[in-house]
C-alpha positions in Angstrom: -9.9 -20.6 39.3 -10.6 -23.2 36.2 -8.7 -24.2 33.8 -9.3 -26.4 30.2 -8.5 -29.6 30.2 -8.6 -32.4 27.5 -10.0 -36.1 29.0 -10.6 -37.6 25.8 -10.0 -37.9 22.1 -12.5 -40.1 20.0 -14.2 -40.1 17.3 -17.6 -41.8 15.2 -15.6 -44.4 13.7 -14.8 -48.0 15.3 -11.1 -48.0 13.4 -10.3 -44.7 15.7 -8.3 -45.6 18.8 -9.5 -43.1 21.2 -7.2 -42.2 24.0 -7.8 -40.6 26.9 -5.4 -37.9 29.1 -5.0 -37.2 32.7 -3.1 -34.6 34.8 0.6 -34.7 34.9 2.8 -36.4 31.9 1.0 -38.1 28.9 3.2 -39.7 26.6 1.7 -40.8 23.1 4.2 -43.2 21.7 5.1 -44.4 18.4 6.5 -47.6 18.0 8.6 -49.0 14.9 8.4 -52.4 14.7 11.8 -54.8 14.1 9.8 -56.2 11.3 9.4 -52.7 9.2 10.7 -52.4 6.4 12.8 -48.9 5.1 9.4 -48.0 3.2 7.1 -47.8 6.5 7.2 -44.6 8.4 5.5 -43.4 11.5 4.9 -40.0 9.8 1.7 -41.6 9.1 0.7 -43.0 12.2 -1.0 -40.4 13.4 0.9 -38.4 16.2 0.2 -35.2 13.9 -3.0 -36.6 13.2 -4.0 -36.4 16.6 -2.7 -32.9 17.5 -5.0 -31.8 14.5 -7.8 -33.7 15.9 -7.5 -31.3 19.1 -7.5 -28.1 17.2 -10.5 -29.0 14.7 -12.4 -29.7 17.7 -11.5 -26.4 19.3 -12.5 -24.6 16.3 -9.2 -24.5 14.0 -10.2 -24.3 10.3 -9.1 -27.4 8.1 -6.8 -26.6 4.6 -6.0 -28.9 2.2 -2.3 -29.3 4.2 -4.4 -30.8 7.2 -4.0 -34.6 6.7 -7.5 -35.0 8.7 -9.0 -33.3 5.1 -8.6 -36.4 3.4 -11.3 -37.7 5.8 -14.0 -34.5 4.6 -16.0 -37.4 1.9 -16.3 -40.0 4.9 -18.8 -38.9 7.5 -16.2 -38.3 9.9 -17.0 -36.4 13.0 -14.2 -35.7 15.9 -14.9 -35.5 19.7 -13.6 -33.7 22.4 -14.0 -34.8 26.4 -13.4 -32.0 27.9 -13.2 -30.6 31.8 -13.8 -26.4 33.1 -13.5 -26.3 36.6 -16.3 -28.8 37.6 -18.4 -28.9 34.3 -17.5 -31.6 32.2 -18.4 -32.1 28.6 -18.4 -33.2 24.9 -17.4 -31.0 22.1 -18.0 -32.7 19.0 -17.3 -31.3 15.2 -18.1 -33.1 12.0 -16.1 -32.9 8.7 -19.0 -32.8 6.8 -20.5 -29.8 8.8 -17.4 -28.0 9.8 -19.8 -24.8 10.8 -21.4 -26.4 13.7 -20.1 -27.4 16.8 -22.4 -29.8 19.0 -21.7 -29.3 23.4 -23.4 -31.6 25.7 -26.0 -30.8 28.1 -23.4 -29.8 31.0 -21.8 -27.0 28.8 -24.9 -24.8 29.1 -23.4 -23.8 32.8 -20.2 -22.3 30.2 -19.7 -18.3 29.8 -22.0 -16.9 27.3 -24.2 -19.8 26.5 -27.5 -18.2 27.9 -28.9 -18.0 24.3 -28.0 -21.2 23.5 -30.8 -23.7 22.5 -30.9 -27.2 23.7 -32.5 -29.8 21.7 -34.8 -32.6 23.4 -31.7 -34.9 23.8 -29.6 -32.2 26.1 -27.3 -31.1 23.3 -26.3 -27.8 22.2 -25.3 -26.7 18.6 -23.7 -23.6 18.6 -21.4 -21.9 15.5 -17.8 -22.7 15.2 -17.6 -18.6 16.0 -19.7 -18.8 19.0 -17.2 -21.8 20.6 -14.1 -20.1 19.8 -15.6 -16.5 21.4 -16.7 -19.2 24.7 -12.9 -20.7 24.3 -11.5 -17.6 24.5 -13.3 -16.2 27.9 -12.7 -19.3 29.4 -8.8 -20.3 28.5 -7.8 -16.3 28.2 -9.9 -13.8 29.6 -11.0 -12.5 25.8 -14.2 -10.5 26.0 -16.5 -9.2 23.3 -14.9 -5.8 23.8 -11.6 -7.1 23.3 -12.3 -8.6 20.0 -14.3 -5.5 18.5 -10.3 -4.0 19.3 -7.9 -3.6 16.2 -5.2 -5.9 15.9 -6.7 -8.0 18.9 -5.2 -11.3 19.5 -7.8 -14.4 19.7 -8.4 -17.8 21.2 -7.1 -19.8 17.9 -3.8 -17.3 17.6 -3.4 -17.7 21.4 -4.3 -21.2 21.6 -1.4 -22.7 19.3 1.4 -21.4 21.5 -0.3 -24.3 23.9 -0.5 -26.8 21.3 1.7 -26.3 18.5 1.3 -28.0 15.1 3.2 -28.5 12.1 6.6 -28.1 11.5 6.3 -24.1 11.4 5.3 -24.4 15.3 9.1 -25.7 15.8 11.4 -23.1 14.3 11.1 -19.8 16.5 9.7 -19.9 20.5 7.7 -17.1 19.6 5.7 -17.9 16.7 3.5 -20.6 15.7 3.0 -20.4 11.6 5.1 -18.7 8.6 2.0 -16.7 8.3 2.1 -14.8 11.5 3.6 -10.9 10.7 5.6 -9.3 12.9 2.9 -6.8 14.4 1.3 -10.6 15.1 4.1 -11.8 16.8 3.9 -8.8 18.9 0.7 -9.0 20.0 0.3 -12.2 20.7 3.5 -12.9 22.8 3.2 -9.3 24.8 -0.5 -10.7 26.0 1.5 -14.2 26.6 3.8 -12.7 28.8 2.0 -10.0 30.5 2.9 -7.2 28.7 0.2 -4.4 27.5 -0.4 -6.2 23.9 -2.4 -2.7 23.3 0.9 -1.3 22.5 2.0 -3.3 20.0 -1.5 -3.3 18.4 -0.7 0.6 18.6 2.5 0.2 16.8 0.8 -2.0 13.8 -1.6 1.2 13.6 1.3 3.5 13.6 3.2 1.7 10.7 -0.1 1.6 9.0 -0.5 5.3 9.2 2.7 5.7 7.8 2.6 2.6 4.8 -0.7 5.5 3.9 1.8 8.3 3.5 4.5 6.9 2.0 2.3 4.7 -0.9 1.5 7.7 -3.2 4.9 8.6 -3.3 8.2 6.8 -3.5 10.0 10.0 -3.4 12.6 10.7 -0.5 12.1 13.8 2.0 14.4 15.7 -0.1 12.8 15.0 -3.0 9.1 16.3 -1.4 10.4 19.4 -0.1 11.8 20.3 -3.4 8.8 19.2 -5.3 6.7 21.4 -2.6 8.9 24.3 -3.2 8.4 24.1 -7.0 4.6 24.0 -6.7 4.0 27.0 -4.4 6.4 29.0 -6.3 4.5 27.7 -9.6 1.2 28.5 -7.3 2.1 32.2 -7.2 2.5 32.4 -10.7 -0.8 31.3 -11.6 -2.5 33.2 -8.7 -1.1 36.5 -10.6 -2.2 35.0 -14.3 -5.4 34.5 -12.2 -6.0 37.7 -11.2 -5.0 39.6 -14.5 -7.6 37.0 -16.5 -10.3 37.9 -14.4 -9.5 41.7 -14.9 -9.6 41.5 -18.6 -12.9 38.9 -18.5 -14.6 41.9 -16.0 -13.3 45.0 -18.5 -14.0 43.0 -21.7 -16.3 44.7 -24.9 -17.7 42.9 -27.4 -17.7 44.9 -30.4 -20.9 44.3 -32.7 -20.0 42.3 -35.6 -16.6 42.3 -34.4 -15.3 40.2 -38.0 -17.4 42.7 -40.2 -15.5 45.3 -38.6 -11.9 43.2 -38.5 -12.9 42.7 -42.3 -13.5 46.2 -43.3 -10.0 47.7 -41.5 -8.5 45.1 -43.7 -9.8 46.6 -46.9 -9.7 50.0 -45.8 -5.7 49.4 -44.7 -5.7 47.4 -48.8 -7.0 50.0 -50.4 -4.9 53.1 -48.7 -1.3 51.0 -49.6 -2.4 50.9 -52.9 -3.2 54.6 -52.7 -0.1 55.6 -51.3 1.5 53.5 -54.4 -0.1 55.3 -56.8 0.5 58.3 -55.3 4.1 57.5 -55.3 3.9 57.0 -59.1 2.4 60.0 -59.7 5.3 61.9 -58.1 7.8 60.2 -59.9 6.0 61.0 -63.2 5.4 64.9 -62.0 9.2 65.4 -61.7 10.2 63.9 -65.1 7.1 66.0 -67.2 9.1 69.2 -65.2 12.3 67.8 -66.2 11.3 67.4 -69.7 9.7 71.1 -69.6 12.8 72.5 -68.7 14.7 70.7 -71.5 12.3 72.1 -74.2 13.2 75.5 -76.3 12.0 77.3 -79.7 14.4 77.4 -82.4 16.9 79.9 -83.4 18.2 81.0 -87.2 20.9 83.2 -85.8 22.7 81.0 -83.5 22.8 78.6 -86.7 24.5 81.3 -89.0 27.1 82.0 -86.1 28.2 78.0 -86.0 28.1 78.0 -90.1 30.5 81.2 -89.8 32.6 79.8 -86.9 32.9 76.9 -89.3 34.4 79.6 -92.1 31.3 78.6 -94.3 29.3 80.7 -96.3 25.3 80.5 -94.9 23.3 81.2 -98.1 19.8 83.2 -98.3 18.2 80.1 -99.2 19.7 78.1 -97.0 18.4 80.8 -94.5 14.7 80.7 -96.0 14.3 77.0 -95.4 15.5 77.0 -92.2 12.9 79.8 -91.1 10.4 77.5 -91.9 11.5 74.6 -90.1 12.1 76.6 -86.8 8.9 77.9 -86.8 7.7 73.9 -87.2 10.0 73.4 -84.4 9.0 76.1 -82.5 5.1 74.7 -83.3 6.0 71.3 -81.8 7.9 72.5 -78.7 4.7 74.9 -78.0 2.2 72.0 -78.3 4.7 69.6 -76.2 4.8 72.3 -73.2 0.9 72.6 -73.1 0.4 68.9 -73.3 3.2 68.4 -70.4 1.5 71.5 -68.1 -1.7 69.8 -69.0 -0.5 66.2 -67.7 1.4 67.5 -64.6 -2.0 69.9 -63.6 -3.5 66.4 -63.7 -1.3 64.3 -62.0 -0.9 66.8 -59.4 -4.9 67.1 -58.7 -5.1 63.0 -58.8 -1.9 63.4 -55.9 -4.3 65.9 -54.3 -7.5 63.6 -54.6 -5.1 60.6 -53.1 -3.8 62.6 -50.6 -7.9 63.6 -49.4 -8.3 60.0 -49.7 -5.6 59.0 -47.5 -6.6 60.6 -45.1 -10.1 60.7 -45.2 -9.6 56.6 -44.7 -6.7 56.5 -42.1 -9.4 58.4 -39.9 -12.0 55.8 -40.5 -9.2 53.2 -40.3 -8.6 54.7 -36.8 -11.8 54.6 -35.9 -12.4 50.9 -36.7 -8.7 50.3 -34.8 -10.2 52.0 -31.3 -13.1 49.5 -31.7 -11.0 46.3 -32.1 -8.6 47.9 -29.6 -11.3 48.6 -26.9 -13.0 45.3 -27.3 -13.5 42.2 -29.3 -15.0 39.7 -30.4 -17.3 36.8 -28.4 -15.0 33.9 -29.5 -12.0 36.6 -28.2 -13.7 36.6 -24.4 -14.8 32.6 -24.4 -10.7 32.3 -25.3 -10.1 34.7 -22.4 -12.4 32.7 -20.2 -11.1 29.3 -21.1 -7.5 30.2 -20.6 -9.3 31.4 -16.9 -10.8 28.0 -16.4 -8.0 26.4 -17.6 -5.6 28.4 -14.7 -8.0 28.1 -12.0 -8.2 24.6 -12.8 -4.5 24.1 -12.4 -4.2 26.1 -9.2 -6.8 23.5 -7.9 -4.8 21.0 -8.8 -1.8 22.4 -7.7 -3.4 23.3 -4.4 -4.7 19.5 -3.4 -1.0 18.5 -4.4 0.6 21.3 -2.0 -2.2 19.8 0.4 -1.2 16.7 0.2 2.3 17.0 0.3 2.1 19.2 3.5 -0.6 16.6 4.8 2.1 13.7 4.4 4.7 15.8 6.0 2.7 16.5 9.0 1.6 12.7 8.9 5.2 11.8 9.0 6.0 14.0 11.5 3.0 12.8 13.5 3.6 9.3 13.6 7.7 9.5 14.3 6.4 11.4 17.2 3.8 9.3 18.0 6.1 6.3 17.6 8.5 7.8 19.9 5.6 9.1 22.6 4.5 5.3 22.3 7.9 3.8 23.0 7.8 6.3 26.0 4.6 5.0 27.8 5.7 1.3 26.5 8.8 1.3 28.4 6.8 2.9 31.7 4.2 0.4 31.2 6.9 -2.1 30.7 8.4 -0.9 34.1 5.1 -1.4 35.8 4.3 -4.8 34.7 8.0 -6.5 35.7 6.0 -8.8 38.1 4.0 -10.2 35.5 6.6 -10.8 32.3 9.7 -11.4 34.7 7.6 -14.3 35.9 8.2 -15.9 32.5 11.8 -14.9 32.5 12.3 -16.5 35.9 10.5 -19.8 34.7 12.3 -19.8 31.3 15.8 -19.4 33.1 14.9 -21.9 35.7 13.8 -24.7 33.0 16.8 -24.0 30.9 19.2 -24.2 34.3 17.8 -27.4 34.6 18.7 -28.5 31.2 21.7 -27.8 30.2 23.1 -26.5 33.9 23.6 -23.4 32.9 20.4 -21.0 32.0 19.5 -19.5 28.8 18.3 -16.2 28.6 15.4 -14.8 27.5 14.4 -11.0 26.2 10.9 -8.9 26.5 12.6 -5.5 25.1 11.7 -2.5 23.6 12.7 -0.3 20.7 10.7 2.2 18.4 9.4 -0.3 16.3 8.0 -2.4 19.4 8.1 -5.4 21.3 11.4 -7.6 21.1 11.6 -10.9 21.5 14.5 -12.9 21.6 15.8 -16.1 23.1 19.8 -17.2 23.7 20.6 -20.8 24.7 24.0 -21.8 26.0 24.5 -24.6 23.3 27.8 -26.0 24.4 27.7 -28.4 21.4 24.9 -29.7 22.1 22.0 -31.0 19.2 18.1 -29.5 19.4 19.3 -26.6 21.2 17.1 -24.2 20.1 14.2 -26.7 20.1 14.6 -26.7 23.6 14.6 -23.5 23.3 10.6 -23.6 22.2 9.8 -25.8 25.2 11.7 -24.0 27.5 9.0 -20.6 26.9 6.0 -23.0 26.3 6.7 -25.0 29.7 7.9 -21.3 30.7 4.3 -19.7 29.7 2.2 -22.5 31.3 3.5 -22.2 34.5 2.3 -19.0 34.7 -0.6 -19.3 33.2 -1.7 -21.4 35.8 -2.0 -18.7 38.1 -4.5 -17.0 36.3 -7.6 -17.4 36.8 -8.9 -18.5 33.6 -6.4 -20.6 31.8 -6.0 -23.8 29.5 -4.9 -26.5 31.3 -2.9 -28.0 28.9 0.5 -28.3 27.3 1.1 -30.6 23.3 4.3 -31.0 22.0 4.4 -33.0 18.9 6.9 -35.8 18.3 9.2 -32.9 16.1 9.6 -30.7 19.1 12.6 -34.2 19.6 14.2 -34.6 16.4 17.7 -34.6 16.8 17.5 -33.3 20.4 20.1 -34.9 23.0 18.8 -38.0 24.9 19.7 -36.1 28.3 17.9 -33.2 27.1 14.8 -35.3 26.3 15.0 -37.4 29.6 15.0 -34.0 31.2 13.1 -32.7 29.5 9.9 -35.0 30.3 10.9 -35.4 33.4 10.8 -31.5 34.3 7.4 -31.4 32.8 6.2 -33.8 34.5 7.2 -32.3 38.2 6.0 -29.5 36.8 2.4 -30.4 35.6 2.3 -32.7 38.8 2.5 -29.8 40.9 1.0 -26.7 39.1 -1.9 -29.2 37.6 -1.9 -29.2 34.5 -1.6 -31.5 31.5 1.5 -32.5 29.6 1.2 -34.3 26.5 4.0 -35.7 24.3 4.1 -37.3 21.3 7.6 -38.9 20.6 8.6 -42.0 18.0 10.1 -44.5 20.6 13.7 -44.3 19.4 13.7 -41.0 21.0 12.7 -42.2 24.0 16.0 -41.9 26.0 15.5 -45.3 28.4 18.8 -45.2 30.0 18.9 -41.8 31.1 15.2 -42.4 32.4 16.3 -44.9 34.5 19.0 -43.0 35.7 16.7 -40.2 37.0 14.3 -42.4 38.1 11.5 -41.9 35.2 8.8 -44.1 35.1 7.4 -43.4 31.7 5.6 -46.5 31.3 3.3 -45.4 33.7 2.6 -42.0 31.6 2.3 -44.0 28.2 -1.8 -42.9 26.9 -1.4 -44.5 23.9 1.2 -46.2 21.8 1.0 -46.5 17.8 2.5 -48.3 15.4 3.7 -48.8 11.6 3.4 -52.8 11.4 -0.6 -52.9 10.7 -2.9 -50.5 9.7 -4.7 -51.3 12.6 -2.1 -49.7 15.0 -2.3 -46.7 13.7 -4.4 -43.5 15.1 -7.1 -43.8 12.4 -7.1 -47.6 11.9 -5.6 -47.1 8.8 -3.3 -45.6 6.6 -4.1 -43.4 3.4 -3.9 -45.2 0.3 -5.1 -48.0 2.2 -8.8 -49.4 2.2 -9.9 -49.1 6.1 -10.8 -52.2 7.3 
């Protein structure tokens, strides 16, 4: 068994005040001075400094919210004594050449360092990627298998529940950074604890699946089952349009000059209304020539002497003489009227007869054009046929992938809320089988916060179909920093057992914030508690706390030497005092 331990922080400037650790309690204390004014602040001393130092060195990347990035223009470079098992070594990172880290000789005896080249001087440069993957083998148990894994969780994730910086390390027990997601949180905690982290990597994959199928569509169930319904029955529709297009495309004939012939039933249909029009003149004028016919008569002399007579008037010879003579003019005109009237109505009647042959002669070659057209048609007719068939078939397509797709996201659905139940299943059996392990933490947690407070906290590893649970309840009882004492509680919690394990880090940082407003007894305790602790499960706790936290009378009254665990005290009255040997905004000296 070997675990990681920190010896010795230093760096390649003279300002730096290295400080070295042990095992047990290290206390890094920061001192106000009585002559400090309102405007100095230990914030800059360097307690958070120092806890950045540590991470940069094992691999952490630096942001512009890390105060050590201020140093990136200065030729800066950070070192790391460190200890694994009996192999003890330097780690050392520069600023300037964050992509590098440089191991001395010893470290070659590390996990996966047989390709590693050493230079002529004994030291090793290996990637920042290649130490973390070593860090992780060595402090966790990660292998190269585990981090080809989805959703894996890896030495820097792990790592900062051991050493916790920033103010976001303080506010939950179980998470380390706004940043981390839920799924994250999961993962990270359930390998923590001892619980089969696969399943909450499982889980992340689950919701992923179904973030896929519900993205396209913001619709409800309700509203996909009725928009399925509407496309299959649409879908059948088209199917029979479909069919009866492709029937006509297959039986179609295209007539010859098809707008020749379309041209020339037009005339021919012209040409036989104004035919029938004429022949409805010529009728009209037959019957009035036979009207007048029958209205015409010759003249007669004795019909005129009767009316004279009926009249009681004498009809004289001479009278009767002239009157002969205009009858028989009469009678000349009525003759000549009559033949020219027969004459006219023989004509009219054998232009109605010449129609009539007309009509008929062109309604049969009107009806012969007509069986043409209605038998086939023209080429534009049949690429209009086989566009409106494109046209459908494209739309069934469409329709189809959409009815695909629906039924795809149904069954998706349907797979992963079975899947997410089926997973729950196995996670609660799995759960079952691995009590030992995560009720280890649950035993340490509830012993730590017994010994706080006097009465213990609880602490929950459950279950429910969207995954892991975690959740911590302290018994306040008015006082301040509970839940911060919540945080130490799982860390100190989480060490202990991770001191059984074979590989491990040996280590435990709180910074100074982890105290803010925290009851003195509680701190006392607090220290004191980790300090039996790391005493007997050998390990390293380190504490950085401003002095007036530092709770003197209730260290006396347990009997708390904390002198004797002080590695390092800073301080606001010179720039000299401080971690860096300076203070930014101030010229180093």
């Amino acid at each position: 068994m070997a675990s990681l331990k920190v010896r010795k922080v230093w760096a390649n400037k003279d300002s730096f005040r290295a400080v070295k650790f042990t095992d047990g309690l290290n206390l890094i204390v920061a001192e106000r001075n009585v002559t400090s004014t309102d405007r100095d602040s230990r914030n800059g001393v360097g307690k958070s400094t120092l806890v950045e130092i540590v991470h940069f060195c094992l691999g952490s990347s630096v942001t512009q919210k890390n105060v050590i990035h201020q140093l990136r223009d200065d030729d800066w470079e950070f070192s790391l004594d460190l200890e694994y098992g009996d192999c003890a070594f330097t780690a050392r990172r520069s600023l300037n050449k964050p992509t590098a880290i440089t191991l001395t000789n010893p470290a070659r005896d590390l996990p996966l360092m047989d390709a590693a080249k050493v230079s002529l001087n004994g030291e090793i440069e290996i990637s920042t990627k290649s130490w973390k993957e070593i860090l992780g083998q060595i402090c966790f148990g990660l292998t190269e298998a585990t981090a080809s894994e989805k959703y894996a969780p890896t030495f820097r994730s792990l790592v900062s529940y051991f050493a916790r910086s920033g103010r976001d390390a303080y506010l939950d027990p179980f998470t380390t950074s706004r940043q981390i997601r839920s799924y994250q949180k999961q993962v990270y905690n359930a390998f923590l604890v001892g619980l089969n982290w696969r399943h909450a990597s499982e889980w992340q994959v689950l919701k992923d699946q179904e973030k896929r199928v519900r993205t396209p569509s913001p619709d409800s169930a309700q509203q996909k089952r009725s928009t399925l319904a509407a496309l299959e029955n649409e879908q059948v529709r088209l199917i029979a349009d479909q069919q009866r297009l492709r029937s006509q495309v297959a039986e179609f004939h295209i007539v010859p000059e098809y707008s020749a012939v379309e041209e020339q039933t037009r005339h021919l249909t012209t040409e036989m209304r104004e035919l029938v029009n004429e022949s409805n003149i010529l009728k009209q004028k037959i019957s009035r020539y036979e009207q007048q016919m029958s209205a015409e008569s010759a003249g007669d002399l004795s019909r005129v002497k009767e009316i004279y007579s009926e009249a009681g008037l004498l009809f004289p010879d001479s009278l009767s003489r002239d009157l002969s003579d205009v009858i028989r003019f009469h009678n000349e005109v009525t003759t000549h009227r009559r033949d020219y009237l027969e004459n006219e109505i023989f004509r009219l009647r054998k232009r109605a007869s010449e129609i009539s042959s007309r009509l008929n002669f062109l309604d049969d070659q009107r009806a012969e054009l007509m069986r043409l057209l209605n038998e086939g048609g023209a080429v534009e007719d049949l690429g209009q046929l086989q566009f409106r068939l494109g046209r459908t078939q494209e739309r069934l397509e469409e329709i189809g992938k959409r009815i695909t797709s629906l039924e795809s996201s149904a069954a998706e659905e349907a797979t992963v809320a079975s899947g997410r139940q089926a997973l729950l299943s196995r996670a609660l059996l799995d759960r079952s089988e691995r009590r030992p392990k995560w009720s280890a933490v649950t035993s340490r947690f509830v012993e730590v916060t017994q010994y706080l407070y006097g009465q213990p906290g609880e602490i929950n590893f459950g279950l429910n179909e969207n995954g892991f649970i975690f959740e911590t309840k302290m018994q306040r009882r008015g006082s301040n920093g509970v839940d911060l004492m919540g945080i130490y509680s799982y860390d100190i919690a989480l060490t202990q057992v991770w001191q059984t394990v074979e590989r491990r880090a040996g280590f435990l940082i709180h910074d100074s914030l982890l105290f803010e407003g925290v009851d003195e007894r509680q701190i006392a305790l607090a220290l004191n508690y980790a300090k039996q602790s790391s005493e007997k499960l050998n390990y390293q706790y380190i504490a950085l706390i401003n002095s007036d936290n530092l709770p003197l009378a209730d260290f006396r009254e347990i009997g708390l030497p904390w002198k004797d665990h002080v590695r390092l005290q800073l301080g606001d009255a010179r720039p000299e005092d401080t971690l860096l040997g300076f203070r930014f905004g101030q010229t180093p000296s």
